[in-house]
DOTI-851954 format. One line per field, with one value per residue: residue in three letters; x, y, z of N, C-alpha, C in turn. Coordinates in Angstrom, 3 decimals. Layout:
residues N
rest = [ALA|...]
n.xx = [X|...]
n.yy = [Y|...]
n.zz = [Z|...]
ca.xx = [X|...]
ca.yy = [Y|...]
ca.zz = [Z|...]
c.xx = [X|...]
c.yy = [Y|...]
c.zz = [Z|...]
end
This chain:
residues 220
rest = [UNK|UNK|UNK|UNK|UNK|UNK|UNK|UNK|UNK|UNK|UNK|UNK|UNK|UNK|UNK|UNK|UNK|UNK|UNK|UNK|UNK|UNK|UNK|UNK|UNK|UNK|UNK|UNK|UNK|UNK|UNK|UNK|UNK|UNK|UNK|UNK|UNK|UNK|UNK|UNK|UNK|UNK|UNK|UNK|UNK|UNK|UNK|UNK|UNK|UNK|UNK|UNK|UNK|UNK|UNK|UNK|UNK|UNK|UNK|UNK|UNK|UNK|UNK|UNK|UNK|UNK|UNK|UNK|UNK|UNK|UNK|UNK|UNK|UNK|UNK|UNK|UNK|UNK|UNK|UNK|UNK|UNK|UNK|UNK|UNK|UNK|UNK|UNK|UNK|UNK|UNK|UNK|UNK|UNK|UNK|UNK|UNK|UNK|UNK|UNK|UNK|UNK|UNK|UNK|UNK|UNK|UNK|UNK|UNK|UNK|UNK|UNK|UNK|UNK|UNK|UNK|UNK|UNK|UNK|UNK|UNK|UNK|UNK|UNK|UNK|UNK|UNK|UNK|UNK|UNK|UNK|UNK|UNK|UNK|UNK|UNK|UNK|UNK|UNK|UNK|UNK|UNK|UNK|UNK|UNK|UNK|UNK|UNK|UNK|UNK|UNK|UNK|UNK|UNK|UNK|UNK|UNK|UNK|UNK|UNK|UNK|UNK|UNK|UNK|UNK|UNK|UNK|UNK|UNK|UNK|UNK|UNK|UNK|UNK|UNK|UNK|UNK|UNK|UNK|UNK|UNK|UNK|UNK|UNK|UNK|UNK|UNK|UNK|UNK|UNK|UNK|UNK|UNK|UNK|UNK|UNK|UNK|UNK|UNK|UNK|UNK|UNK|UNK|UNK|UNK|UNK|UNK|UNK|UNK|UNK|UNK|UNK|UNK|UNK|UNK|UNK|UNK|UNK|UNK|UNK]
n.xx = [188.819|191.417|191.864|193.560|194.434|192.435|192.774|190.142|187.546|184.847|181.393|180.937|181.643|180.404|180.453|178.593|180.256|182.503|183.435|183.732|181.240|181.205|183.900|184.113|181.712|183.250|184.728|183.260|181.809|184.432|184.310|181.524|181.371|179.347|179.408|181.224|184.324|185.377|185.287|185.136|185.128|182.625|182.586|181.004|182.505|184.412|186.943|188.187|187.862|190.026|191.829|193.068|191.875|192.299|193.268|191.532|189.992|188.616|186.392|183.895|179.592|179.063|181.415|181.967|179.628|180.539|183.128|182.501|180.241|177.981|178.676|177.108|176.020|175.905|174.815|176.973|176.182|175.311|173.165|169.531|168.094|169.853|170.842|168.475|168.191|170.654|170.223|167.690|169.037|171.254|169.776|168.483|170.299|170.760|172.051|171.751|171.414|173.269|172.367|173.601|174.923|176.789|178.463|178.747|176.392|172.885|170.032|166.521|165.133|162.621|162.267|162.217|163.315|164.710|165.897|169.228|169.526|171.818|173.503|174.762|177.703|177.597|174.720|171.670|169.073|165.398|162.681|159.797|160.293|160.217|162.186|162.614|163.585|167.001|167.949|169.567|171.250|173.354|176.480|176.182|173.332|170.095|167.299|163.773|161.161|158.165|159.000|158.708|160.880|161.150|161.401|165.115|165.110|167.460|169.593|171.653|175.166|174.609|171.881|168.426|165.982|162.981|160.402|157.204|157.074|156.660|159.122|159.308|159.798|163.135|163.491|165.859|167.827|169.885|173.066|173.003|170.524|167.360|164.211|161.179|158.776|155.784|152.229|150.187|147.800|148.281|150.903|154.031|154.566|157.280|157.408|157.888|161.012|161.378|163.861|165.449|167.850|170.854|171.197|168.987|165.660|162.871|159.731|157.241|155.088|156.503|156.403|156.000|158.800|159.556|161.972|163.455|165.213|166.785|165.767|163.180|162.497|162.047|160.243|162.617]
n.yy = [202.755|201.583|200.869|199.707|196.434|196.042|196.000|194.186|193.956|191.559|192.934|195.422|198.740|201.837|205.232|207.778|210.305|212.693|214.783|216.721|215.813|213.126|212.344|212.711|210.605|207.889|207.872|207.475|205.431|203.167|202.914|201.365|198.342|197.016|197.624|197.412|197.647|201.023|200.784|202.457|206.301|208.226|210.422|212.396|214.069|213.876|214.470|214.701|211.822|208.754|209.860|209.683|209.723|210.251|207.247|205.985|205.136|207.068|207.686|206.820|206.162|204.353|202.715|201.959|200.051|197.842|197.376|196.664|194.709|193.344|195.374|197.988|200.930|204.590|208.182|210.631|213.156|216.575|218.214|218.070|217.765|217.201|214.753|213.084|212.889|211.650|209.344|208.267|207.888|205.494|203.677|203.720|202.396|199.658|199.647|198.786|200.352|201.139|201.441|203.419|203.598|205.484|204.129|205.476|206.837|207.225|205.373|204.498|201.271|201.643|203.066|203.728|203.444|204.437|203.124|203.660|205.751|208.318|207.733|210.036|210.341|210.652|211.668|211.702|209.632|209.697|208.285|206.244|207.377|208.084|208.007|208.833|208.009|207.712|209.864|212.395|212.221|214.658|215.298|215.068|215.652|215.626|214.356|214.343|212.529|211.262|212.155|212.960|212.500|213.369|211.807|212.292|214.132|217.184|217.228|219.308|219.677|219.571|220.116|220.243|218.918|219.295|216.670|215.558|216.269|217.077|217.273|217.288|216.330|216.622|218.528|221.178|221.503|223.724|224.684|223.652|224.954|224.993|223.307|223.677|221.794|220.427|219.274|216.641|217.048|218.739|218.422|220.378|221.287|221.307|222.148|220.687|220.341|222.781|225.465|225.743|228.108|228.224|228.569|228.895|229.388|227.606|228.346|227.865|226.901|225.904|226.689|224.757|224.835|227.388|229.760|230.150|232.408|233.408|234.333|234.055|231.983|233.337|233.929|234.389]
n.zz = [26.554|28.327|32.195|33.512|35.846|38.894|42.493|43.778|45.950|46.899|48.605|45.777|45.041|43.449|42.938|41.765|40.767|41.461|43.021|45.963|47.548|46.606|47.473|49.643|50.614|49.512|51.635|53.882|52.950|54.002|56.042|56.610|56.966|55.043|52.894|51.054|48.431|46.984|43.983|41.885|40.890|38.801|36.105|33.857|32.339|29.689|29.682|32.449|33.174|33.641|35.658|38.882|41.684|45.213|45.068|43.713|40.874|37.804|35.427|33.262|32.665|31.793|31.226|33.626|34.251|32.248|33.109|36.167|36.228|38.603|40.600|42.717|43.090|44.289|44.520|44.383|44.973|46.039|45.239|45.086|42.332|40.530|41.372|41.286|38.359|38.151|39.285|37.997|35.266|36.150|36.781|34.811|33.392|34.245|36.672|39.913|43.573|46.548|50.246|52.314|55.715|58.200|60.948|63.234|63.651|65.354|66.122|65.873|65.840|64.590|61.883|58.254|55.559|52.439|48.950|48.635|49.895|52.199|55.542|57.608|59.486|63.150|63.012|64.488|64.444|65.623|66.573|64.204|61.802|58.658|55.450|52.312|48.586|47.934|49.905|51.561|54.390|56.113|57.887|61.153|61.956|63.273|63.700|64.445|65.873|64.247|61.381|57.858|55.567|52.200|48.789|46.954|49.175|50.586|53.625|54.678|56.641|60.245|60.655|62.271|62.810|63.797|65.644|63.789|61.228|57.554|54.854|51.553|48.446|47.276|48.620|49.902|52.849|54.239|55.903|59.446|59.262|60.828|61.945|63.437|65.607|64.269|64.780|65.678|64.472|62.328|60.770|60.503|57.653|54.189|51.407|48.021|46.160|47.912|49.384|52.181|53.602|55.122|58.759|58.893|60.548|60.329|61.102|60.377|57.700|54.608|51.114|48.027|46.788|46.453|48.343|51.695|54.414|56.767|60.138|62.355|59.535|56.478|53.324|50.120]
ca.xx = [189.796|192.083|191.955|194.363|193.722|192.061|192.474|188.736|186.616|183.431|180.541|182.067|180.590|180.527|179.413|178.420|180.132|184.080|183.938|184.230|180.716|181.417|185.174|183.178|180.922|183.793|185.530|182.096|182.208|185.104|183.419|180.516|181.223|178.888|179.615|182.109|185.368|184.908|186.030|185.146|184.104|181.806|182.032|180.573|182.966|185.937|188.759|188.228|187.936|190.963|192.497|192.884|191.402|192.173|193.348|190.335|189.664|187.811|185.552|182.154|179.288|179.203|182.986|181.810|178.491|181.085|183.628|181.705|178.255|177.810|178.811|176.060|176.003|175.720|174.980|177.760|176.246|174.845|171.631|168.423|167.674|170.948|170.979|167.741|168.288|171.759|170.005|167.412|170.519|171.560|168.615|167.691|171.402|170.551|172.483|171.559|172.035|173.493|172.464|175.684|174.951|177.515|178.298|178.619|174.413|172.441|168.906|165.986|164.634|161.372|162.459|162.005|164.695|164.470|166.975|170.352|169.977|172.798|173.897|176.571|178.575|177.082|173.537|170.354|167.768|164.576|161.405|158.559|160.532|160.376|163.268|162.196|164.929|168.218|167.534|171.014|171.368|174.751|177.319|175.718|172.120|168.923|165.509|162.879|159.976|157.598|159.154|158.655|161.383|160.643|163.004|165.966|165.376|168.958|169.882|173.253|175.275|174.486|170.339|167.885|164.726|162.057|158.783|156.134|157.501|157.230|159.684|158.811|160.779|164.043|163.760|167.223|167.922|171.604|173.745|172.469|169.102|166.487|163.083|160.733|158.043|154.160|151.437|149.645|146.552|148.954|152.633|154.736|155.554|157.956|157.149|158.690|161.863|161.646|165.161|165.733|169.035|171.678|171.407|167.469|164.875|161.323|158.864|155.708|154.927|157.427|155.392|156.474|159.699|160.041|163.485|163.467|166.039|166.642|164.988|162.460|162.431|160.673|160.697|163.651]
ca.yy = [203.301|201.321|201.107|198.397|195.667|196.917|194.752|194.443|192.626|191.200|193.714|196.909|200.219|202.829|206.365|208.658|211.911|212.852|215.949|217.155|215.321|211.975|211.853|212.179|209.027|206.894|207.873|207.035|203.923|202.751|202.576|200.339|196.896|196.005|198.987|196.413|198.210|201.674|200.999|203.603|207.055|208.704|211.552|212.348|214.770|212.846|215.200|213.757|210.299|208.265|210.446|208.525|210.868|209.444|206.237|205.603|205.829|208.067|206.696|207.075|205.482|202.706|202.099|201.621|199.112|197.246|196.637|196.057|194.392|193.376|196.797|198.279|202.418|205.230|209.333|211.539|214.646|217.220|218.972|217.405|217.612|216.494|213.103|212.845|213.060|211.035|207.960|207.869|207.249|204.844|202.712|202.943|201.136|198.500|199.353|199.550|201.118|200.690|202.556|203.743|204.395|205.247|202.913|206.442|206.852|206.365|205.177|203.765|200.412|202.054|203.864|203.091|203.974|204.341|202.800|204.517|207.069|207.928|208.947|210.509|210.346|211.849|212.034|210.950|209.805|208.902|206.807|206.721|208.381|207.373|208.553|207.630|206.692|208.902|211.013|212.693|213.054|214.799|214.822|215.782|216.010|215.900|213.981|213.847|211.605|210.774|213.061|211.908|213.307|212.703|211.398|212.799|215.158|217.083|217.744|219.699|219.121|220.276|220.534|220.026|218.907|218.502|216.295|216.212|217.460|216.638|217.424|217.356|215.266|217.485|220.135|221.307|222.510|224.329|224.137|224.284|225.092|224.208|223.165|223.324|220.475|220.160|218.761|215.402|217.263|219.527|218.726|221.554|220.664|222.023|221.737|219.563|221.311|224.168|225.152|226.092|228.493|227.898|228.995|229.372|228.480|227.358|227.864|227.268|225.668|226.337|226.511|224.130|225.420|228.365|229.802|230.938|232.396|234.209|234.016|233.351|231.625|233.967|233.781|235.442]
ca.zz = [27.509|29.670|33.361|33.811|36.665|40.028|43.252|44.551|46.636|46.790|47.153|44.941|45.170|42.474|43.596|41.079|41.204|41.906|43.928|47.511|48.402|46.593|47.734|51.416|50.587|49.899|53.120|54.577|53.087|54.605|58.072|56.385|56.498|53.867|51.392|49.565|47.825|46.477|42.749|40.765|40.737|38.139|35.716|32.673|31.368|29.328|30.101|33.848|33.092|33.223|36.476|39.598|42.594|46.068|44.676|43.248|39.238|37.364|34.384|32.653|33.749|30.622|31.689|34.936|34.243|31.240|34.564|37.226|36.348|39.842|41.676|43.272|43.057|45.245|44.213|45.366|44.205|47.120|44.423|44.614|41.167|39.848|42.285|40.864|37.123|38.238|39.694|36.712|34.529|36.575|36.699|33.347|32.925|34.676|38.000|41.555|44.904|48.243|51.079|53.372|56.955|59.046|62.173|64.075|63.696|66.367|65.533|66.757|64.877|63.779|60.696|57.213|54.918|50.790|48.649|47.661|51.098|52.458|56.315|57.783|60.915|64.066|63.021|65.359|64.133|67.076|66.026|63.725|61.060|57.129|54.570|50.886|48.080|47.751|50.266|52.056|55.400|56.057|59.168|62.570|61.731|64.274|63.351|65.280|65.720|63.049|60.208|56.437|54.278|50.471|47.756|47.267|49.984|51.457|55.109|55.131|58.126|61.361|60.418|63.356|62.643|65.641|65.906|62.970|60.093|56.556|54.262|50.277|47.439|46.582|49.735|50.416|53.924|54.104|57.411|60.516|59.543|61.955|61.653|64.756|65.211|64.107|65.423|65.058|63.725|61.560|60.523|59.916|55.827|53.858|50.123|47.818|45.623|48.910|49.510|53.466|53.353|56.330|59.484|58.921|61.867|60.123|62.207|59.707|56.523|53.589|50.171|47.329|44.895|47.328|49.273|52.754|54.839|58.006|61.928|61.520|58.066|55.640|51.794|50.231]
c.xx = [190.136|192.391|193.425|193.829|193.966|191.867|191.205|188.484|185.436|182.965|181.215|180.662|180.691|179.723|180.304|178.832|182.053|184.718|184.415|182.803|180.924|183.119|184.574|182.767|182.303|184.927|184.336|182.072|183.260|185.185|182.206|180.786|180.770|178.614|180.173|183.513|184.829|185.746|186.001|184.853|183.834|181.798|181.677|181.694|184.414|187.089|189.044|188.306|189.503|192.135|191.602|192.572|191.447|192.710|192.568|190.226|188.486|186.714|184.228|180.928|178.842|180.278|182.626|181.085|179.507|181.753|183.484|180.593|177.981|177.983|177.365|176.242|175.133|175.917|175.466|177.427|174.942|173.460|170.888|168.033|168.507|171.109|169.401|168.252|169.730|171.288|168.933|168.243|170.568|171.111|168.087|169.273|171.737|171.310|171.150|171.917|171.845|172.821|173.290|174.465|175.771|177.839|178.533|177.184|173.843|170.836|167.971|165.638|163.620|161.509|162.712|162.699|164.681|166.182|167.996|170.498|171.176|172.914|174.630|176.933|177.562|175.304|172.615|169.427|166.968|164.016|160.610|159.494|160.931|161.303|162.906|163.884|165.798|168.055|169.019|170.712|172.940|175.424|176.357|173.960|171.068|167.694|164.821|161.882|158.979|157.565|159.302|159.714|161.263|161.835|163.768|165.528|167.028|168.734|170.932|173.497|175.031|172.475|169.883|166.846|163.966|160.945|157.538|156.542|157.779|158.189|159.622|160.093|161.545|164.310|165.072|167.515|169.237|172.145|173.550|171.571|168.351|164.938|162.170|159.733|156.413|153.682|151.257|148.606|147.528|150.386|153.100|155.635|155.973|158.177|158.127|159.501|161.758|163.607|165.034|167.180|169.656|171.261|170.038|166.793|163.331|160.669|157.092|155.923|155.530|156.485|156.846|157.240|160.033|161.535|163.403|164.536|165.456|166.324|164.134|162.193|161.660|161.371|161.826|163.439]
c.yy = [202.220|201.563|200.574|197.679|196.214|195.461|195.221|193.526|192.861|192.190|195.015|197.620|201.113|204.214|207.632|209.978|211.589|214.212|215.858|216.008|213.395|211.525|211.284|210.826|208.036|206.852|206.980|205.381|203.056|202.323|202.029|198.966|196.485|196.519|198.034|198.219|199.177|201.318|201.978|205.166|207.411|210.035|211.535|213.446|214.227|213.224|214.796|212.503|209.781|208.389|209.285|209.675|209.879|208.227|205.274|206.084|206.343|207.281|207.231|205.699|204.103|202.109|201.239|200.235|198.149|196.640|195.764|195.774|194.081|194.541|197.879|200.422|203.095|206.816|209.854|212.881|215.310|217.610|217.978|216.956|217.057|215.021|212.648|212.159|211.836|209.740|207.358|206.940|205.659|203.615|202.303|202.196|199.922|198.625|199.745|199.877|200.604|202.108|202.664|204.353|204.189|204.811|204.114|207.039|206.438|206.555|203.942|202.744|201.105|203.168|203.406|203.856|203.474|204.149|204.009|205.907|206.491|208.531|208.793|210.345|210.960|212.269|211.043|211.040|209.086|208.156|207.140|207.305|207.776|208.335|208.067|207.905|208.181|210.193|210.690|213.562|213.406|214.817|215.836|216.075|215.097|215.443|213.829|213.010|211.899|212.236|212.078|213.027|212.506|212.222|212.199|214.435|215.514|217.659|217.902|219.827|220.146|220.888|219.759|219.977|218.841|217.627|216.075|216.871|216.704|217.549|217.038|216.448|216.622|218.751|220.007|222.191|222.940|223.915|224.608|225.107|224.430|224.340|222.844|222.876|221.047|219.715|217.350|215.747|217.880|219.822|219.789|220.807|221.825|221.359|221.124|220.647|222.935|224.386|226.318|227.029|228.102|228.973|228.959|228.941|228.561|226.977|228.179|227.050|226.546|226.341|226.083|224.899|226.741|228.160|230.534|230.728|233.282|233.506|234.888|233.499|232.564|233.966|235.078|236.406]
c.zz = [28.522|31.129|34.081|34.780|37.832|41.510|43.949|45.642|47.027|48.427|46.512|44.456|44.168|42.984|41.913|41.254|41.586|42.469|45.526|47.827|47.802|47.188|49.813|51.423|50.543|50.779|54.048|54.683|53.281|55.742|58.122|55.876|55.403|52.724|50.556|49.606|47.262|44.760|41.696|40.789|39.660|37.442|34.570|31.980|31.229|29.241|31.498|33.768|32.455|34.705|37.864|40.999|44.124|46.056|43.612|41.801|38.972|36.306|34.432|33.443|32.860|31.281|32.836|34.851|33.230|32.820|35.825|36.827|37.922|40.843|41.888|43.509|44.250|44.993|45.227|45.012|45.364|46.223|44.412|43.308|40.577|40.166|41.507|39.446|37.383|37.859|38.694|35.807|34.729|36.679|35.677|32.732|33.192|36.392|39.667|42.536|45.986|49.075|52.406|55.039|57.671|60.543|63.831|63.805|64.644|65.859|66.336|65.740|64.706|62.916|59.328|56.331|53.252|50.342|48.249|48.669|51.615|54.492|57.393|59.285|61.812|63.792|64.129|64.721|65.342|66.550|65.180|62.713|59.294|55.910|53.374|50.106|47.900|48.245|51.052|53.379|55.798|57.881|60.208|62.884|62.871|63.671|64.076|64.989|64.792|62.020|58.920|55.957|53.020|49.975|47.285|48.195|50.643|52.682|55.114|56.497|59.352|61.377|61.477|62.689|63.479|64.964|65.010|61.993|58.985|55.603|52.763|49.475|47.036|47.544|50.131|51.304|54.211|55.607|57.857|60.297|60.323|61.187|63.221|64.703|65.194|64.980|65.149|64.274|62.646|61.849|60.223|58.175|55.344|52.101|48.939|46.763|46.542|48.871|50.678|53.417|54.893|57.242|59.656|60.057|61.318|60.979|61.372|58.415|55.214|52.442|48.931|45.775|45.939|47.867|50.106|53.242|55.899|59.346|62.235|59.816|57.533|53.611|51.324|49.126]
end
């Protein structure tokens, strides 16, 4: 399949995914200097591929790695498990990932940040706080001091986290859920594949693969 010729420039981004949350990312990356050119997006199903979305072409993710060997990738896909299973892919094709933070972030230097995270406009993050790889923090979001979120962990926008709090590999907290802070003897964790529903306010320890909702959080 023919693309025809694409004006780029040096570094070029590829984000996996061609919906509502990857069309976001490469708005995002437009306000990251060192994102590079978005050239491609990503779908796997070949009645989409070929369509130009945004400006931006469509394409598989061979097409993509054949085009760009040098372009550096980025999952546009909101599900834990799917960004998961995505970035596998991805890796076992030989590519790798950028991680996007937007230049509207305010952050303290003591935070440690896993490859291929992404995050969004308007978020704070404070100190002490470790993010592992393809984890999504979305627009407006609240971290507090020494919280671990796991790999691909999500934070939909407008989530508050406080103080002490781990967060599990794949926990997905909806919008404007809150989380209120642990201890030093005892974090408030929230088990890994948990899924937080919107609006929720956890105020003790989520259990792993579980779904709580309400005020106070309780399993649903």
């Amino acid at each position: 399949m023919s693309y025809g010729q694409l004006e780029v420039r040096e570094p070029q981004l590829v984000i996996f995914g061609a919906g509502g949350m990857a069309r976001e990312l490469a708005w995002l990356a437009e306000s990251c200097p060192d994102a590079g050119e978005v050239v491609a997006l990503l779908d796997d199903d070949p009645a989409e591929q070929g369509r130009v979305v945004n400006g931006i072409a469509v394409m598989g993710l061979s097409d993509a790695r054949s085009r760009f060997p040098a372009a550096r990738f980025v999952v546009g896909i909101g599900s834990p498990k799917h960004r998961q299973q995505v970035a596998e892919r991805v890796q076992a094709a030989g590519g790798t990932f950028a991680t996007l933070i937007h230049p509207r972030v305010e952050r303290s230097r003591w935070i440690e940040i896993g490859e291929g995270t992404v995050i969004c406009a308007g978020s704070i993050l404070t100190t002490n706080i470790v993010l592992g790889r393809q984890v999504q923090i979305n627009r407006s979001c609240d971290v507090g001091h020494d919280v671990v979120l796991g790999d691909y962990a999500t934070l939909s926008p407008g989530v508050r986290v406080s103080g002490r709090v781990r967060i599990g590999a794949r926990a997905f907290l909806g919008t404007g859920a809150t989380v209120i802070n642990g201890s030093a003897e005892e974090p408030l964790v929230i088990g890994d594949d948990a899924v937080v529903g919107a609006g929720a306010c956890v105020t003790r320890a989520v259990a792993a693969g579980s779904t709580v909702i309400g005020v106070p959080a309780r399993p649903r």
